[in-house]
N, C-alpha and C positions, 0 to 999 in steps of 0.2 A: 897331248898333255903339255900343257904352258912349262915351258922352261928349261923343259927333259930335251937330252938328246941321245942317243943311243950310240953309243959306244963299242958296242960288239961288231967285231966282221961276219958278213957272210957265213963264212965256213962252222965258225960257232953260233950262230943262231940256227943254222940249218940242224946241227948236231942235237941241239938242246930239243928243238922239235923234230927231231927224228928217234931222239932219247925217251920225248913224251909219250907219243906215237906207241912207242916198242913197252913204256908201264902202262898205257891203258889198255893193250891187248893182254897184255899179263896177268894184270889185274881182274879184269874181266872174264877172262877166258881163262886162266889157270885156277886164279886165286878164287872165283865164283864168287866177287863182291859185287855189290848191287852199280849197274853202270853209272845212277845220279849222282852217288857218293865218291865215285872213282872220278867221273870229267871234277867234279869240282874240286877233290884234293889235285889231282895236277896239272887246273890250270891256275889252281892258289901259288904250286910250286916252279910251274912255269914263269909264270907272272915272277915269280922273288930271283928266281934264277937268271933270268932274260935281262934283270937290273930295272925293272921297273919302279919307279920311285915307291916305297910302302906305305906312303901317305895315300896316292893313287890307286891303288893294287884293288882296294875293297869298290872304287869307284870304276872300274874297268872290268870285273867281274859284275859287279849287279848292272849297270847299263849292257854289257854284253848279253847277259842271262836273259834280261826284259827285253831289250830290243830283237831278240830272235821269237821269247815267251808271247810278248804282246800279240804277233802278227797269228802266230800257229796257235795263242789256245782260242782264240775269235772262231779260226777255220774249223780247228778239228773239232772243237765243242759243238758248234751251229753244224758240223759235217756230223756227229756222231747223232744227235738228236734228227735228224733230218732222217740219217740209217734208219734210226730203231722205228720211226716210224713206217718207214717206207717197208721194212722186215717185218714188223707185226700186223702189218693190213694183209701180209699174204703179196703185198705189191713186188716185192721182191722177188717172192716164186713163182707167181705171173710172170714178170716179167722174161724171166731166165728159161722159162718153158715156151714161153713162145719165142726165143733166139734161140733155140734148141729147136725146136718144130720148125722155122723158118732154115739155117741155115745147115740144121744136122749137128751131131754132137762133135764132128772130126773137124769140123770150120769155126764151132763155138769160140774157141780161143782167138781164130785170124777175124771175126766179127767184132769180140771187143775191144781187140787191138783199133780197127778201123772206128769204132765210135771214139774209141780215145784220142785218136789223132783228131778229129773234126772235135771233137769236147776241148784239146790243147791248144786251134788255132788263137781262140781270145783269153783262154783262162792258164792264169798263173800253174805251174806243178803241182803245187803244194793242194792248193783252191779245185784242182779238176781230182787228183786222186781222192780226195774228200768224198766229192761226190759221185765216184765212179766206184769207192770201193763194196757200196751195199749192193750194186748188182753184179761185179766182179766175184762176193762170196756167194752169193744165190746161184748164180752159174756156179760155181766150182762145188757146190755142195749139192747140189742136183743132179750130177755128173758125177759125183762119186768120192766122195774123202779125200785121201791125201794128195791132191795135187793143185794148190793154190799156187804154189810158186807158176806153175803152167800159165794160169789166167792172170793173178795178179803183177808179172814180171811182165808180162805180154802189153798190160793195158798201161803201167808204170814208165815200162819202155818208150810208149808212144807219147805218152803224155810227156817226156822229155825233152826228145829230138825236137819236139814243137816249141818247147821252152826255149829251147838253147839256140835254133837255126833259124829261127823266123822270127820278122817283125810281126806282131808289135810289143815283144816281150823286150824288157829295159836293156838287156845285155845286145843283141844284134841290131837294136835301136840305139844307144851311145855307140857302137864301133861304126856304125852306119856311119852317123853323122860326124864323129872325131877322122876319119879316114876318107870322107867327100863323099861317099859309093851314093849309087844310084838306090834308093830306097826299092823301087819296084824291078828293080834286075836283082839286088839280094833277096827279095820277096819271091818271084821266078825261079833263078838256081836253087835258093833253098827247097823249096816245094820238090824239086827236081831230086837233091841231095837224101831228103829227110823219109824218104818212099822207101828208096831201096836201103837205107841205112839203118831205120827202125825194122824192116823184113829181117837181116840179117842179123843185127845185135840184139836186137827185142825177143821177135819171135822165134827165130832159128832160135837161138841162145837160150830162152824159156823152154823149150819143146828139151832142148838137149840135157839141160842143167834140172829139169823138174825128174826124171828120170833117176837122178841119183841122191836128191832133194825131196821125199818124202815131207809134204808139211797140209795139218791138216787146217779145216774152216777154223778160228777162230768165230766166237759167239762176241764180238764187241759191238755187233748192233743189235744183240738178242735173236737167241735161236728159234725157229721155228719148234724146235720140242719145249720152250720155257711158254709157248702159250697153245691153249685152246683154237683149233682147226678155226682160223676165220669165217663167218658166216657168209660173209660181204665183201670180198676183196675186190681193189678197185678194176680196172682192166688195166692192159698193157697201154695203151695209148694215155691213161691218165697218171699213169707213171712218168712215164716220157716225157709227158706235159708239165709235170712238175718238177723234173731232173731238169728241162730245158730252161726254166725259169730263171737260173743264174747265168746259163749259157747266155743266151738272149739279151741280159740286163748288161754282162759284162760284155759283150759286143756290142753293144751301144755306146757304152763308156768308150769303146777303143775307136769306132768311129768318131765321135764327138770328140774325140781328143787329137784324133787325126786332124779333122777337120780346121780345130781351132790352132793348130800347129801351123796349118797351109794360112792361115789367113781368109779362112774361107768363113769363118765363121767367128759373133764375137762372142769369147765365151765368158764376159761379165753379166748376161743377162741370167734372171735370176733362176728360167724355167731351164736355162743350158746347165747351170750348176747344180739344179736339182737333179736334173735326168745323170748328169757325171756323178754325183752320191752314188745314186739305186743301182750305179754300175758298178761300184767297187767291189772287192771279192766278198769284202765280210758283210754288208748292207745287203749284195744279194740273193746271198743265202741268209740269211737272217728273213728277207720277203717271204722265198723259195720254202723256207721255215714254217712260217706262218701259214701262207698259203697248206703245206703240208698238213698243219694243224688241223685246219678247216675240212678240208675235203675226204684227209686221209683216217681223222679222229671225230670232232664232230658230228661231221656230217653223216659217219658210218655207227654213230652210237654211244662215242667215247667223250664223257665231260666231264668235269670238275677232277678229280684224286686220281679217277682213272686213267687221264689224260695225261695227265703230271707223272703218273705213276711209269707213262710207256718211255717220257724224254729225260725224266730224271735218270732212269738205268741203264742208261748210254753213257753218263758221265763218270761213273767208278773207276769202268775198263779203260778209259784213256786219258786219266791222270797221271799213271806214269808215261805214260806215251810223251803227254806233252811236257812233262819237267825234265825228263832226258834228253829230248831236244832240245828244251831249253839249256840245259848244260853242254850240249854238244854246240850248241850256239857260242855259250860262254869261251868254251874250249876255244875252237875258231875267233873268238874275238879276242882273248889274249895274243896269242899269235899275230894279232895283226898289228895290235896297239904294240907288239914288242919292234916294230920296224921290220921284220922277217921282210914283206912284201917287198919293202921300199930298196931293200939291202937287194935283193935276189935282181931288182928288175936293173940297180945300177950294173951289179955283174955281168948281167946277159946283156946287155944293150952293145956292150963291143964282142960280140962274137963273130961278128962278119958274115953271116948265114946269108943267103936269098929270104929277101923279105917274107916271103909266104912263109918259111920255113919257120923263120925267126919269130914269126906273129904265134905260129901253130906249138912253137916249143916253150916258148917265155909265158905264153896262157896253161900249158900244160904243167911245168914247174909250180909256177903260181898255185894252180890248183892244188897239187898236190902239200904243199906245204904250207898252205895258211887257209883252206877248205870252201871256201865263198866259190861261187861257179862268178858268180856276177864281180865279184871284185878283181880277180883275177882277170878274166876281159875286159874293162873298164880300163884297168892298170895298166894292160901291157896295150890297150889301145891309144891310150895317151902316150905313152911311152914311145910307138912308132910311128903316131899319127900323127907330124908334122916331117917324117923323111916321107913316107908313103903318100900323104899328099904331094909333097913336090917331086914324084918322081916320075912322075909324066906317065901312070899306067894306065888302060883301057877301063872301059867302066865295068868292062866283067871282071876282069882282074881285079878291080879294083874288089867287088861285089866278093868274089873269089877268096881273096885277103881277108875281108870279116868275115867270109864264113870259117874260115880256116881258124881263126880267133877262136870263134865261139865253139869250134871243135875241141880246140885243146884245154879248152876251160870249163870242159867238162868231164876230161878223164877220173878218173879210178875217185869215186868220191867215197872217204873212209869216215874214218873215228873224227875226226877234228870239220867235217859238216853236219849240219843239226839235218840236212836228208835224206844223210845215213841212217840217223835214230830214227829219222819220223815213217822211213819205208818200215826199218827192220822191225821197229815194234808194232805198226799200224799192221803187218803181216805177221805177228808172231816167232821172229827169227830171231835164234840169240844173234852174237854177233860173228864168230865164225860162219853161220850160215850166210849173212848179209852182207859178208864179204864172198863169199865165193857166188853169191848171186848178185847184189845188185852191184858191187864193187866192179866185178867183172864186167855186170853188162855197160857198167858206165867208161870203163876203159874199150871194150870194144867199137863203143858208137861214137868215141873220138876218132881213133885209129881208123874204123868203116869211112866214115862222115869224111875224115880228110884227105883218105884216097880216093874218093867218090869226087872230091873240090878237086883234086892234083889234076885227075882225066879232064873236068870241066877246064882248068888253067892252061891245061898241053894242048886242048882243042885249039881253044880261042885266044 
């Protein structure tokens, strides 16, 4: 904000947002008020309290709300319409019985963990649980009622560590390049890192925590009891075919993007910049979409009112989905515009730690207190990326260091990130639940993830 300077130290900005932190669970969880209404009174009262100018206040709340709203209600809309179709063809219980018939019902969960890891190599978190979640509920509802937290924590988990540890997701791609590392040796370790670390925080941690976490299928892509036994469902392979449509387009986009980064490619022509569209997260599905329409509705009998009838009643159920993360966005965007980040990262900067250590704790603070996974590695990458370039380390080490980054920048993500609201409500979990599951599992696959890097640093 032009002109503003922030005024507050450390200690009381961390206060004030540890103060907010402690009324939205309150309010939430004691008080039973709706959580939209709760992030937006106090990140109104954070914003006034933090000194932000009140001319500003109402423009730092609606760009914060949008600029999170914009990107998630594209996804989850175009993700929820994609569900319900993929649900009422029966494709969905296709599908789930033949990964049941294929792998057994005791490996079903470690199966969709493994598709979700190859689903998160080129797709964003948010973009891949979209479309991973209409076969995530078909399995878990095939298999028996109340245990979604089992499958859905399982394939969430995976779709993370891929977010966070590997290129070519923005956060391990900025500390990449701010800190020199070898792009293809962080690409190596990582792989190496993100195997045993999504086993042990993902799916141990699902298996363990589903066990005391009763939670049954939600109906937000419409239940098999809301229609009439499909005549015609598609097969499993034309399922696949059409879940893979966005994988496929968004690997494209991240090759061609690679590409034009090497200089290998020039990407002003006009067929490169069409093919980089089709690969965007919301363009692809939006295809994937269509396509759906066609093969899954059409083609099986479904036109005109009918058709409209199956994609409209996917959008009721995840309207609040997407305005609470849009508030939890907001939330996290006061915090940030209040200087929180910039105040914490001057403090930490003289602590004197071993770099690694200092990379893995200053992104771990970060996270915790102003919610962004990506702004918090970005931050504390700039921050050490001019000692850590010149500090004459080896390129694993070097590789080593941002992986260690993007570990701590992903710990315990709460109330104050918009992928807190968008798991717990895309899953059905008030918030006490989504804190002792996905809160937890995201503190664990920091902690796993960077003693998993520390052994790779002691080796070599």
């Amino acid at each position: 904000m032009e002109g503003w300077t922030q005024t507050l130290g450390t200690l009381p900005l961390l206060g004030i947002a540890a103060g907010a932190i402690v009324l939205i669970l309150f309010m939430v969880i004691k008080l039973k008020l709706h959580a939209f209404l709760v992030l937006i009174f106090v990140s109104l009262l954070t914003a006034i309290t933090t000194g932000i100018p009140l001319k500003n206040i109402s423009e730092v709340l609606v760009t914060s709300f949008s600029g999170t709203l914009g990107h998630i209600a594209l996804l989850v809309g175009l993700g929820a319409m994609l569900g319900s179709l993929v649900e009422s063809s029966g494709g969905a219980r296709i599908l789930a019985d033949k990964m049941v018939s294929i792998f057994g019902e005791k490996r079903a969960p470690f199966a969709l963990g493994i598709a979700s890891l190859i689903m998160g190599f080129p797709i964003f978190f948010d973009a891949g649980l979209i479309v991973m979640l209409p076969i995530v509920f078909a399995v878990a509802r095939r298999l028996g009622g109340n245990n979604l937290v089992l499958y859905g924590l399982t394939s969430a988990s995976a779709l993370s560590v891929m977010h966070i540890f590997l290129p070519p997701h923005p956060g391990p791609i900025t500390a990449t390049a701010t800190y020199g590392a070898n792009l293809g040796i962080v690409l190596i370790l990582g792989l190496i890192v993100v195997l045993p670390t999504w086993y042990l925080s993902g799916y141990l941690w699902a298996k363990f925590i589903n066990k005391r976490i009763p939670l049954p299928v939600l109906a937000l892509f419409g239940s098999p009891a809301d229609d009439v036994e499909p005549t015609n469902p598609p097969s499993a392979a034309t399922v696949i075919g059409i879940i893979a449509i966005p994988l496929i387009l968004i690997f494209m986009n991240t090759g061609l993007t690679a590409l034009i980064s090497a200089g290998m490619l020039n990407g002003s022509h006009t067929w490169v910049r069409a093919l980089t569209l089709m690969g965007t997260s919301e363009i692809a599905l939006l295809i994937a979409l269509m396509v759906a329409m066609f093969v899954l509705g059409t083609r099986r009998g479904l036109h005109g009112s009918a058709l409209e009838k199956v994609v409209d009643r996917s959008l009721g159920p995840i309207c609040s989905v997407v305005l609470i993360t849009g508030a939890g966005g907001m939330f996290g965007g006061v915090l940030r515009a209040s200087g929180i980040g910039t105040a914490l990262a001057d403090s930490l900067n003289g602590l004197g730690l071993p770099l690694i250590f200092a990379a893995y704790l200053i992104a771990l603070i970060l996270r915790v207190a102003q919610g962004s996974a990506t702004v918090a590695l970005v931050t504390t990458a700039g921050l050490l990326g001019s000692a850590i370039a010149g500090a004459g380390f080896s390129p694993v080490e070097l590789a080593c260091i941002t992986m260690a980054t993007a570990a701590g920048s992903v710990f315990a993500g709460h109330v104050n990130d918009g992928g807190f609201w968008l798991m717990g409500r895309l899953m059905g979990m008030d918030v006490k639940n989504t804190l002792k599951t996905w809160t937890m599992q995201q503190a664990l696959e920091s902690v796993i993830g960077f003693a998993f890097i520390l052994i790779i640093y002691a080796i070599f």
